[in-house]
C-alpha positions as CSV (number, residue, x, y, z in Angstrom):
1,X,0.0,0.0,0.0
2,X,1.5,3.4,-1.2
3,X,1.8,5.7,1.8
4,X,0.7,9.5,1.5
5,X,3.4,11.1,0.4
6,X,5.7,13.4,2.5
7,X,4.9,16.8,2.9
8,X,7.1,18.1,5.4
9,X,9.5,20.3,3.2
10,X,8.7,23.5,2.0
11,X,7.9,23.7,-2.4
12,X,9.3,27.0,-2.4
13,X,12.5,26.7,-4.9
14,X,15.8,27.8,-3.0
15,X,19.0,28.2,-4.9
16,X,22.0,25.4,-3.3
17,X,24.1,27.9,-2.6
18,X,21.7,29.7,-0.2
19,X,20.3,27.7,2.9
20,X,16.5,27.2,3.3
21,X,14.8,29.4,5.8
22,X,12.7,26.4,7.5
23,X,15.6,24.1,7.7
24,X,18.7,24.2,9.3
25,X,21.4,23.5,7.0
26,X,25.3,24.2,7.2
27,X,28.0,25.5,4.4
28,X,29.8,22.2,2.6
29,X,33.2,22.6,1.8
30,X,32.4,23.7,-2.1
31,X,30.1,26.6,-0.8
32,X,26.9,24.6,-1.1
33,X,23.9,24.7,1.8
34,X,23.3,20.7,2.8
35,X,22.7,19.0,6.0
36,X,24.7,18.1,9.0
37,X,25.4,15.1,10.3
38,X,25.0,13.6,13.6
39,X,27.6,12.6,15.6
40,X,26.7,8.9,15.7
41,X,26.6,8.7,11.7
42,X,29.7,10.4,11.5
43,X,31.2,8.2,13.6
44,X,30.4,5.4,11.3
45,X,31.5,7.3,8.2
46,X,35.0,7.5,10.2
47,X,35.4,4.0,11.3
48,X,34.5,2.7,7.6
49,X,36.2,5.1,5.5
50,X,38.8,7.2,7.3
51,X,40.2,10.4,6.5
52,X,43.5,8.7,4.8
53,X,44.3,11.2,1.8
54,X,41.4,13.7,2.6
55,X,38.9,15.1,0.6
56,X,38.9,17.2,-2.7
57,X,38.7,19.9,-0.9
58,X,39.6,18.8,2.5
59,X,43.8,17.7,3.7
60,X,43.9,14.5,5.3
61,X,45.4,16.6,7.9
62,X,41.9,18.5,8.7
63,X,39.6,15.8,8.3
64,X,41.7,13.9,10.6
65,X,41.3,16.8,12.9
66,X,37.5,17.1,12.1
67,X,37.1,13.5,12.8
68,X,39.0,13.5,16.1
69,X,36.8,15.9,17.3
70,X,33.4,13.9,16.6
71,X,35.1,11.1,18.2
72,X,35.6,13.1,21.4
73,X,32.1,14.4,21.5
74,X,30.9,10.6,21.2
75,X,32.9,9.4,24.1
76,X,31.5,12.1,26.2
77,X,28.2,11.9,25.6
78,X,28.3,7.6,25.7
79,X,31.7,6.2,25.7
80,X,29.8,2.6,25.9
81,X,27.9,3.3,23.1
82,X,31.3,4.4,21.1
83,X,33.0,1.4,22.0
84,X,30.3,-0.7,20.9
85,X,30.0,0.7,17.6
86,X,33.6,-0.3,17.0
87,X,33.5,-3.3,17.9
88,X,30.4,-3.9,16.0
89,X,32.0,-2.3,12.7
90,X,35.2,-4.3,13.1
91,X,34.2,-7.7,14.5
92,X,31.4,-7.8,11.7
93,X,34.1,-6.5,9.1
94,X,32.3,-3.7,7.6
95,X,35.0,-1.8,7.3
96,X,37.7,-1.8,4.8
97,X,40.8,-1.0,7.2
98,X,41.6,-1.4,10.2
99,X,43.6,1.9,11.0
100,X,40.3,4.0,12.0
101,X,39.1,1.4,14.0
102,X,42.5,1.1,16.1
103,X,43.0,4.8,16.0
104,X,39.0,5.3,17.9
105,X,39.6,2.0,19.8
106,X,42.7,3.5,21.8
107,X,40.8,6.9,22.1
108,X,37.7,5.2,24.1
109,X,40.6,3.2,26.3
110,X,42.2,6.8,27.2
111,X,40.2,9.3,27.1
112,X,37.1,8.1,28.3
113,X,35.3,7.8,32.0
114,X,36.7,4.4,33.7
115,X,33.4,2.4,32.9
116,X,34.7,3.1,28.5
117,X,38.3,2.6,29.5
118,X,37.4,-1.0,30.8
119,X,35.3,-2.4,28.3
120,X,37.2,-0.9,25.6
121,X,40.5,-2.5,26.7
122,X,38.2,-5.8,27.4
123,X,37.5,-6.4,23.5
124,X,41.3,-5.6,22.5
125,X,41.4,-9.1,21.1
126,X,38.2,-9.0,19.6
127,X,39.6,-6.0,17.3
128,X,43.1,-6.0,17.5
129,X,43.3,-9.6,16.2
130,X,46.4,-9.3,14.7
131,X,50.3,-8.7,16.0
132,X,50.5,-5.9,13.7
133,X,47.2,-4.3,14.7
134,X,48.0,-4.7,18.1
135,X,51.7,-2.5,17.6
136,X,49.4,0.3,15.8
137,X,46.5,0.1,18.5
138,X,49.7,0.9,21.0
139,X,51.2,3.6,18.8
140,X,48.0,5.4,19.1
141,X,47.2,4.7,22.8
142,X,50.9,5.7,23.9
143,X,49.5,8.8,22.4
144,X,47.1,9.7,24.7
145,X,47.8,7.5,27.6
146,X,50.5,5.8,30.1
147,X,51.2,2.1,30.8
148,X,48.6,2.2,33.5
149,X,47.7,-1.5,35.3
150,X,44.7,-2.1,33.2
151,X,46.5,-1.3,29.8
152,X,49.6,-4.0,31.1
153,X,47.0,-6.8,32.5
154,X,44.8,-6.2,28.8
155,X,47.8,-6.6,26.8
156,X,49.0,-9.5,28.6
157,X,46.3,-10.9,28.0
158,X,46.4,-10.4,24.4
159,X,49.6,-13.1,24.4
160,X,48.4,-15.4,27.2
161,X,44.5,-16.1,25.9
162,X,46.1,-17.6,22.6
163,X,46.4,-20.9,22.1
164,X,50.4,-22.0,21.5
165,X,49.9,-22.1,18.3
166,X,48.1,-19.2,17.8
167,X,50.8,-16.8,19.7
168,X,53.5,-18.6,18.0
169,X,52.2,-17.9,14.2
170,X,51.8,-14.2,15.5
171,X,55.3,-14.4,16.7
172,X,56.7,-15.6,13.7
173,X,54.4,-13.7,11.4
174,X,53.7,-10.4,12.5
175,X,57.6,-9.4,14.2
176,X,57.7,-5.0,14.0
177,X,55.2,-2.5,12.8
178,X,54.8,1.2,13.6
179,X,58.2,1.0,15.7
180,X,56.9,-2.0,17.7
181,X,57.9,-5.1,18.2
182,X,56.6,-8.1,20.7
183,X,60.1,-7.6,23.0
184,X,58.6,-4.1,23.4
185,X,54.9,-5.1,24.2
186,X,56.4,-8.1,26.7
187,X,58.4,-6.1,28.5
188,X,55.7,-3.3,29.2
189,X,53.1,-5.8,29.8
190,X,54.8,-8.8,31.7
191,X,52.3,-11.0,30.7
192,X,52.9,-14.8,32.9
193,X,52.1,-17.9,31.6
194,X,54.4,-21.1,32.5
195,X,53.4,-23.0,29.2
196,X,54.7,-20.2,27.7
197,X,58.0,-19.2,29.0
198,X,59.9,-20.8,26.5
199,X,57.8,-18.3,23.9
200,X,58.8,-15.1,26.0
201,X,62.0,-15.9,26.6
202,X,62.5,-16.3,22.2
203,X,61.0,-12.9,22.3
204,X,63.4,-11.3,24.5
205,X,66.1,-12.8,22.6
206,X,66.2,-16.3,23.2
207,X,67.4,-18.9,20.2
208,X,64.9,-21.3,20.3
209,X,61.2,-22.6,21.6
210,X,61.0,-25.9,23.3
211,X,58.2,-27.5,20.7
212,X,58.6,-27.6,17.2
213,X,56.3,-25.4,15.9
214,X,55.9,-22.4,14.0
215,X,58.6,-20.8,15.0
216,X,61.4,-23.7,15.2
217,X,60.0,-24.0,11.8
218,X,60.8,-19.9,10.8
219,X,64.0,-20.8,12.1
220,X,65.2,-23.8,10.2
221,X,64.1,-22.0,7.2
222,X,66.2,-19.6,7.6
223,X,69.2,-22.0,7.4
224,X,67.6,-23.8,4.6
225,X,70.4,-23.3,1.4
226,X,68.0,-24.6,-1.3
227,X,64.2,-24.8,-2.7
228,X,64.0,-28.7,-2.1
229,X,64.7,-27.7,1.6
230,X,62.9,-25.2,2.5
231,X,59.7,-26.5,0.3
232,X,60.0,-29.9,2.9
233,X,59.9,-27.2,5.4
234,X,57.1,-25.0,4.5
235,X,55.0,-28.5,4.4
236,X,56.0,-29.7,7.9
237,X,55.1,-26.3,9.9
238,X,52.6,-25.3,7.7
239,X,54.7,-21.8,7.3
240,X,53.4,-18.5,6.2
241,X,54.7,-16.5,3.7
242,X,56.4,-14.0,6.0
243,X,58.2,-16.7,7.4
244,X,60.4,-17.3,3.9
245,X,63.7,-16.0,3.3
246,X,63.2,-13.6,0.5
247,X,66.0,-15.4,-1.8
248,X,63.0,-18.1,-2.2
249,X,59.9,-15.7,-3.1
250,X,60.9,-16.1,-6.8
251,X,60.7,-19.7,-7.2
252,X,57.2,-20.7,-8.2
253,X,57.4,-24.2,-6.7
254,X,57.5,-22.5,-3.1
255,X,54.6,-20.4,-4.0
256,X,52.5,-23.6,-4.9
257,X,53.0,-25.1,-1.6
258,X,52.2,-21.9,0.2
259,X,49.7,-21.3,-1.4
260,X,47.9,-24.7,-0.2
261,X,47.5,-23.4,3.1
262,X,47.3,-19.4,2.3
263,X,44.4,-17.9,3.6
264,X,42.3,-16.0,1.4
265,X,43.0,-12.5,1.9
266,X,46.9,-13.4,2.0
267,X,46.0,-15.3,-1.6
268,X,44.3,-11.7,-2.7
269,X,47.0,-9.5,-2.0
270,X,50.0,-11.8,-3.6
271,X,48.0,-12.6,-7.1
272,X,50.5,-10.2,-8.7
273,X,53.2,-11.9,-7.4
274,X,52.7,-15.2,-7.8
275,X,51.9,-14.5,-11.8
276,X,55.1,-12.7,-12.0
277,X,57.0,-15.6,-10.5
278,X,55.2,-17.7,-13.6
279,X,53.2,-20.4,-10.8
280,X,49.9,-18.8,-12.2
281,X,49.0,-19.7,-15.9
282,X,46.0,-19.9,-18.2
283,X,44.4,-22.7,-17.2
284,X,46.7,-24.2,-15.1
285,X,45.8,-26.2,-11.8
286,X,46.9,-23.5,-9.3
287,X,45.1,-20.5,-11.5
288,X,41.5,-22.9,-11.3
289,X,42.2,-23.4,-7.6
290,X,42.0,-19.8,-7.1
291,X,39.9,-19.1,-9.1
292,X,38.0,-21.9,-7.4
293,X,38.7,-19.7,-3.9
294,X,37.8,-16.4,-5.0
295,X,33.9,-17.6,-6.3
296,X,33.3,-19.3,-2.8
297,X,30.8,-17.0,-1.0
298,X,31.4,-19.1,2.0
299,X,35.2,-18.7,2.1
300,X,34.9,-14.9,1.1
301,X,32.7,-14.3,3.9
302,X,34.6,-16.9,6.6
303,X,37.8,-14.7,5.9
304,X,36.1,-11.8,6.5
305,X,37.5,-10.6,2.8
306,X,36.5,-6.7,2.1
307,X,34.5,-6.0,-1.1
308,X,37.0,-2.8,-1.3
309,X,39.8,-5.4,-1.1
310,X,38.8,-7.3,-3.8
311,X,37.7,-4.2,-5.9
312,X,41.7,-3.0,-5.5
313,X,43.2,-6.0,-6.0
314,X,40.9,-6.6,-9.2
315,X,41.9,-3.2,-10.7
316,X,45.2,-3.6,-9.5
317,X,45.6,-7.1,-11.1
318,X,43.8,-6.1,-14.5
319,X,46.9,-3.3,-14.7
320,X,49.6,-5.7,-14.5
321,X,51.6,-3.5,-11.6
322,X,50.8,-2.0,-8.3
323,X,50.6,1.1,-7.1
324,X,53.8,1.6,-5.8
325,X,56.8,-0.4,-6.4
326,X,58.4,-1.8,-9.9
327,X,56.4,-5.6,-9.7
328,X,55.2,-6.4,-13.3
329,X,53.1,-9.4,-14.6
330,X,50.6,-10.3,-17.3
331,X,47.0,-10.8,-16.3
332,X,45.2,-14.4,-16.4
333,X,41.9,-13.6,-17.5
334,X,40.5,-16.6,-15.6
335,X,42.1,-14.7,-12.5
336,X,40.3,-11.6,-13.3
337,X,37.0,-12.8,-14.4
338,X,37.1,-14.4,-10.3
339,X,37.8,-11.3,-8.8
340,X,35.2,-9.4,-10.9
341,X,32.4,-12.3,-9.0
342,X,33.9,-12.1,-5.8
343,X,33.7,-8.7,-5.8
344,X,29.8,-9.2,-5.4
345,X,30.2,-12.2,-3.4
346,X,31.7,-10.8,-1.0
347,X,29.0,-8.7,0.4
348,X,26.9,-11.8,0.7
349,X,22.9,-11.9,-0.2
350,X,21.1,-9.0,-1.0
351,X,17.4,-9.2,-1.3
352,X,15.8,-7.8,-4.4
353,X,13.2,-5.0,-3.6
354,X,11.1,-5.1,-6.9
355,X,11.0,-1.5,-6.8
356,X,11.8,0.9,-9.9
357,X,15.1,2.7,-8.8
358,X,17.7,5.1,-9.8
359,X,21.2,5.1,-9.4
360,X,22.3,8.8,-9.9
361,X,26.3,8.8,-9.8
362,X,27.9,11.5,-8.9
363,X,31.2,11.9,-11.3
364,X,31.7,15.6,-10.6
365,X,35.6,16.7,-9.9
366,X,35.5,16.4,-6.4
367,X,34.8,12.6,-6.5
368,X,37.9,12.1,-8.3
369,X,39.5,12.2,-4.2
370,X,41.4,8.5,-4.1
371,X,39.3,6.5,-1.6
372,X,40.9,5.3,1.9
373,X,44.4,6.3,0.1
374,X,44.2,4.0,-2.3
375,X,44.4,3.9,-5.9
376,X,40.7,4.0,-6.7
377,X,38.8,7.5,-6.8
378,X,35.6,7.8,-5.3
379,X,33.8,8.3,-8.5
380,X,35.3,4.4,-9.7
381,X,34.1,3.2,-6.3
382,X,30.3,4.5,-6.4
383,X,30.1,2.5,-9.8
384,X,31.2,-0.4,-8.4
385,X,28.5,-0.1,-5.4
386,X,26.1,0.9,-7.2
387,X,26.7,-2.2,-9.4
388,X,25.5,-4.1,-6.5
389,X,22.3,-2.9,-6.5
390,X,21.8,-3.2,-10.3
391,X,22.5,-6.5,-10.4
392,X,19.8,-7.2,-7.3
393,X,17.4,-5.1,-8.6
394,X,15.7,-5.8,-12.5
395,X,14.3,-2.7,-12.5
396,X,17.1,-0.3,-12.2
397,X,18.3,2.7,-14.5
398,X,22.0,4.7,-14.3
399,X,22.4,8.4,-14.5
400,X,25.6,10.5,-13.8
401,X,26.6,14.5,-13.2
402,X,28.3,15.3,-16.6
403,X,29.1,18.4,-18.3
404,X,27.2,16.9,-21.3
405,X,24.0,16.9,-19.7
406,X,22.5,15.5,-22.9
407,X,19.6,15.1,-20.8
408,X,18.8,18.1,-19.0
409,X,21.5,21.3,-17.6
410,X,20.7,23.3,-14.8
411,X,23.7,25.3,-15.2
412,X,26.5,25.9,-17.9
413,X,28.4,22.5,-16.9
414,X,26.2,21.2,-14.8
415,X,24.1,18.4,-16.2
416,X,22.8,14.6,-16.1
417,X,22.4,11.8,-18.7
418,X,21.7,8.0,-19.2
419,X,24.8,6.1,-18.3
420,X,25.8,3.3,-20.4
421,X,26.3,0.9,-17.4
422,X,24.7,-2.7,-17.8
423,X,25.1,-5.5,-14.8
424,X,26.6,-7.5,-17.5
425,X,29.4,-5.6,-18.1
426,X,32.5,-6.3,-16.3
427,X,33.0,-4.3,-13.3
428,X,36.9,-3.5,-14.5
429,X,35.2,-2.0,-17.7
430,X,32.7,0.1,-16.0
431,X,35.5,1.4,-13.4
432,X,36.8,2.5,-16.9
433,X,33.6,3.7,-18.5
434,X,32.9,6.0,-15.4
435,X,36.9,7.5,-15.4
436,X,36.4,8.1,-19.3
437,X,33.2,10.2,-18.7
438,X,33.0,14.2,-18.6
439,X,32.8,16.0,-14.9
440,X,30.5,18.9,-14.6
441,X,29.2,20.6,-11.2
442,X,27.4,18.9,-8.6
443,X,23.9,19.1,-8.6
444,X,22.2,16.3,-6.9
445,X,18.4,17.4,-7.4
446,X,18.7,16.4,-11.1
447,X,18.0,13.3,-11.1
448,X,14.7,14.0,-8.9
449,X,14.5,16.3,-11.7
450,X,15.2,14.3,-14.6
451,X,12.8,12.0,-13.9
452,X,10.1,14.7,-13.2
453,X,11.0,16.1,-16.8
454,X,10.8,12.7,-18.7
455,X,8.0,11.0,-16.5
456,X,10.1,8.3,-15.2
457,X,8.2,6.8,-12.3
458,X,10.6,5.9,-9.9
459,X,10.7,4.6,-6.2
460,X,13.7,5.2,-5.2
461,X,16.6,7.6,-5.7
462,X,19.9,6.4,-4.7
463,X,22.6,8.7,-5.2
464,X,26.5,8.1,-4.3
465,X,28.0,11.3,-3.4
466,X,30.4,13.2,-1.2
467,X,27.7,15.9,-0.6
468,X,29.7,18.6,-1.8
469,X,26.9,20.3,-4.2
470,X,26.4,23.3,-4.7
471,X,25.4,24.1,-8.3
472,X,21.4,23.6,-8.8
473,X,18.7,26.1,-8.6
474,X,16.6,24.0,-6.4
475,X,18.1,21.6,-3.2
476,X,18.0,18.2,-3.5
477,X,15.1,17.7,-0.7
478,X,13.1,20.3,-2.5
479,X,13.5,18.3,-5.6
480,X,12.5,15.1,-4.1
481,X,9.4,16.6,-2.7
482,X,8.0,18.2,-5.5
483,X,8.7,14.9,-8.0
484,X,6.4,13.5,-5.1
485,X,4.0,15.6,-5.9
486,X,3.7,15.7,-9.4
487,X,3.9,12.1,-9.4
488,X,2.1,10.7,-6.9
489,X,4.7,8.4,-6.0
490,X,6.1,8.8,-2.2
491,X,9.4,8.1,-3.3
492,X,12.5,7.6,-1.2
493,X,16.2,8.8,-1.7
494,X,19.2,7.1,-0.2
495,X,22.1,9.2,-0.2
496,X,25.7,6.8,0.1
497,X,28.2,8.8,1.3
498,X,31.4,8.6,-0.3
499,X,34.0,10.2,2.0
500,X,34.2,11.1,5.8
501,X,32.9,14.4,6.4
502,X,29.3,15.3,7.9
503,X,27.5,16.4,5.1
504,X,24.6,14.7,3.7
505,X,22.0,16.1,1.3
506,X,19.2,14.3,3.1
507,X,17.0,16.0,5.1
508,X,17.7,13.7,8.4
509,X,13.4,15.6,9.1
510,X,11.8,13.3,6.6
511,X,11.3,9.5,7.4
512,X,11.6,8.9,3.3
513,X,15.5,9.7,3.1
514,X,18.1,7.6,4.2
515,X,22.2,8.1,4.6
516,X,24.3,5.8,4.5
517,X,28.1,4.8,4.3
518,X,30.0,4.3,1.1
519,X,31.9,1.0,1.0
520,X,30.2,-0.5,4.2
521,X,29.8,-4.6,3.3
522,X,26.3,-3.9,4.8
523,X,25.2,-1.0,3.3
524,X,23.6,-2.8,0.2
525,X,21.5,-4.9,2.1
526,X,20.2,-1.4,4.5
527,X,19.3,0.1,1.2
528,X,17.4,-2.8,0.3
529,X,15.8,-2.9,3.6
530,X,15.1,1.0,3.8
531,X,13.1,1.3,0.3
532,X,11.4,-2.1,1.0
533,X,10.2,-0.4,4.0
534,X,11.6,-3.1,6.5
535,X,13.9,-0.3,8.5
């Protein structure tokens, strides 16, 4: 049953770049009037996309700063609630780094009342769940903090809950980062176990462990003088590939038998390499185990294996090099067509809505800011997540900001048109399609408008956007609620939020508009929920 529609917001056409009287709207960084953010959903936006590299028009510097700030005001008005939204984000692996996560983690465990301090600190392992994450998570609490008792006793505990096993693959694996190393976090922490002296003791400088396990094993290898050797090796202690002597990372017969035990996301980020070395072929045995890997929803999702990881390491794979450094190797198709379906895999089931919607992308210059430092701009990245949502939906059409604006222009350089996106097309060619396509300004009330103009009848809006518009005659909101009007259709808009500030161009008043967080594994599915009317 079709609700009435909303009719909360004024009809009365108000320029972007002049706030509406009845609404109370802040200045975005491009001199447009939008809405702010609370603190809770800018918390989110933080934890899942970070402020690595900044903004078009932000420094990574300033949103950092902007960011840090939020955080703050969170932890004083419910430090609990803080910590629990952290844990939530990482344990459920929304997000597509860890760094943000480690960097708010250590802020609730120091700067908050004593109640946040001790249940922050209590679900260190539950976030930190790596020896590397652990050295940054310190970095960033020395920061703020001392070596107080419950930091030492939480720490220690990170080494002495672990199985043997367990502490010594992080040991062996994970030796220095940020400064750190696990000498440094032993001797601050004292943690006491008397299973696991023997472990300590090789921390601090011992030469050996008393059971031959992972790290006996990273030892012998290290003497090993040939590839016979240190393959027999690798198969009796079941080594990682840290644990390898780099004079052996070239030979592709020690790749194949680390590669039988890799796990996934290790597997993701050495495709490259283990081209280059010549183990991965077209149609060769180890290139259809992979491939075999990548196009298992249930591994994908067991590893908890980021959609934004496999996005970079399909676009960085298609290339043939990385982003930095001087590795070179020819792609297996096979190899790419397997990242291109776990890319969509990996965010696990979405349920179709059967609702008409449109995917407005915003491909306007400030979207061309490189997402969470990566190679990828934001622009390439809204195609790809919008993708998901095409290929749930039947019923789905793609338009983009462009200075064409074949379509319809609200200003000189400010326009929309059809996109030539199809679900069937590869997500590497898309990426492409979208980079290739002319920027204009940023008006996100065309597509309300577009469709108004053409008599689309649509459902939904959904457009991906860093908020930073500025250009139309009319505010997005304003648009939405006259297309409402004239159509008779109560229809929704979902704004997806492409980089960590706290704008939004939906009118957090009106139950019909939604924000959301680019890049978030479960943002899909809350779309899908939101214009079914289930949230």
């Amino acid at each position: 049953m079709m609700r009435k529609p909303y009719n909360g917001v004024s009809t009365r056409k108000t320029v972007q770049t002049d706030p509406v009287l009845d609404r109370n709207q802040i200045k975005n960084n491009a001199g447009g009037y939008v809405f702010s953010l609370d603190i809770w959903k800018r918390l989110d936006r933080f934890l899942i996309l970070g402020s690595e590299g900044g903004t078009y028009y932000v420094t990574e510097q300033k949103l950092t700063e902007d960011n840090t700030t939020v955080l703050l005001s969170c932890i004083e008005n419910d430090g609990i609630r803080a910590v629990n939204a952290i844990v939530d984000i990482s344990v459920s692996g929304r997000n597509p780094k860890q760094s943000p996560i480690l960097f708010a983690l250590a802020m609730c465990a120091s700067l908050g009342d004593k109640m946040t301090r001790q249940v922050a600190l209590s679900h260190l392992s539950d976030v930190c769940r790596t020896a590397t994450q652990l050295f940054e998570f310190l970095e960033y609490a020395q920061q703020f903090r001392g070596w107080g008792r419950s930091l030492r006793r939480s720490v220690a505990a990170w080494y002495t809950d672990k199985t043997r096993h367990q502490l010594e693959l992080q040991v062996a694996k994970y030796q220095s980062r940020n400064g750190w190393t696990h000498a440094d976090a032993i001797k601050l922490s004292h943690p006491k176990k008397i299973e696991y002296n023997d472990i300590f003791k090789f921390i601090l400088g011992g030469d050996d462990v008393e059971t031959h396990d992972v790290i006996h094993g990273m030892l012998l290898a290290n003497k090993a003088e040939n590839v016979s050797e240190i393959i027999k090796i690798i198969d009796e202690y079941k080594l990682p590939r840290e644990c390898i002597p780099t004079k052996f990372l070239n030979e592709p017969d020690v790749w194949r038998i680390l590669l039988r035990d890799m796990p996934l996301t290790a597997m993701i980020r050495n495709l490259g390499k283990m081209t280059q070395v010549g183990l991965l072929k077209p149609l060769s045995d180890d290139a259809t185990l992979i491939a075999q890997k990548l196009t298992s929803e249930e591994h994908l999702l067991k590893a908890r294996v980021h959609p934004f990881s496999v996005l970079l390491a399909l676009r960085t794979y298609k290339d043939g090099h990385g982003f930095k450094g001087t590795l070179r190797w020819s792609p297996i198709a096979s190899i790419v067509d397997a990242l291109d379906n776990a890319f969509y895999l990996s965010f696990g089931n979405v349920n179709p809505t059967g609702k008409r919607i449109m995917l407005a992308l915003d491909v306007s210059g400030s979207m061309v800011a490189t997402l969470l430092g990566s190679s990828l701009s934001c622009r390439e990245a809204s195609a790809a997540m919008a993708l998901i949502t095409a290929k749930t939906e039947s019923s789905h059409v793609f338009v983009g900001f462009t200075s064409e604006g074949g379509s319809y222009y609200s200003l000189r350089g400010t326009g929309i048109d059809l996109l030539n996106i199809s679900p069937r097309m590869r997500l590497d060619n898309v990426i492409e399609y979208v980079e290739s396509l002319n920027f204009g300004g940023t008006d996100c009330a065309l597509p309300m408008i577009y469709a108004q103009k053409h008599d689309l009848s649509i459902d939904a809006f959904v457009i991906y956007t860093d908020s930073e518009t500025w250009a139309g005659k009319i505010h997005p909101f304003q648009a939405l609620n006259e297309y409402r009007k004239t159509s008779g259709i109560d229809a929704k808009l979902v704004v997806v939020g492409m980089t960590s500030t706290g704008f939004t161009i939906a009118d957090p008043t009106d139950p019909g508009m939604l924000d959301v967080v680019g890049f978030d594994s479960a943002t899909p599915q809350v779309i899908s929920d939101f214009i079914s009317g289930n949230i």
